[in-house]
N, C-alpha and C positions, 0 to 999 in steps of 0.2 A: 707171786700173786696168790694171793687166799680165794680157795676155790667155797662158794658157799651151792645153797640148793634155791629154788625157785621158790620153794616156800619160804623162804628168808626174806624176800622180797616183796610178796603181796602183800602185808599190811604198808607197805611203802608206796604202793601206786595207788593211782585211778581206778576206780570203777571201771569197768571192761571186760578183755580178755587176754590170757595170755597163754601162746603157743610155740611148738619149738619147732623151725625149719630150718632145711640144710644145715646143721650145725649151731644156731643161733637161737636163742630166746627172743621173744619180740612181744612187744604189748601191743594189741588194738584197742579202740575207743568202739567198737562195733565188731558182730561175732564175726569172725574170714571164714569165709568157704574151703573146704578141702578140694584141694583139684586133683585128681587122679594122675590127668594128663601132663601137671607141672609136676606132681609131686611133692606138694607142698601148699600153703594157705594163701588165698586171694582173698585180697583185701580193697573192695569197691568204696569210695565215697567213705573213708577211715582214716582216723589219724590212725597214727602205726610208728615206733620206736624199738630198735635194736637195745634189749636188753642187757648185751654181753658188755658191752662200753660202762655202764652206770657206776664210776667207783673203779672203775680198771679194776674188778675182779672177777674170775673166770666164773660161771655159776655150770653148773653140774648135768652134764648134758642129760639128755630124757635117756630112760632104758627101756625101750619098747620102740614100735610103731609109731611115724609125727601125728596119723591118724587121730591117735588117741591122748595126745599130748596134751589138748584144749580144756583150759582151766579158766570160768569165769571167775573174773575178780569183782565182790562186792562190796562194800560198805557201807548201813547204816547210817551213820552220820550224811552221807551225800545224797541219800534220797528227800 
């Protein structure tokens, strides 16, 4: 499986955001909350997709804190 990075994949998605929890990359349609108590991002009233599935390639897990993980995704053209 060809592992790629997360930046390989933003000019490929939606407007949004995208964070890495437990293990996995995931897109929102809307920014998730950090929950201390989960450990990870909450995501109210958002669509939300598992980014590690896209293409069966592994993408590059975060090297830090999921804290800090959250990267909005923009595009010009969509506004």
């Amino acid at each position: 499986m060809k592992q790629i990075t997360i930046y390989d994949l933003l000019p490929l998605l939606k407007s949004g955001y995208v964070a890495y929890d437990n293990g996995n990359w995931w897109w929102y349609s809307i920014k998730p909350i950090a929950s201390k108590r989960r450990k990870g991002w909450l995501s109210k009233n958002s669509k939300y997709i598992k980014l590690n599935t896209i293409e069966k390639k592994a993408i590059t897990p975060f090297d830090g804190d999921w804290k800090d993980s959250l990267i909005k995704v923009e595009h010009k053209e969509e506004e």
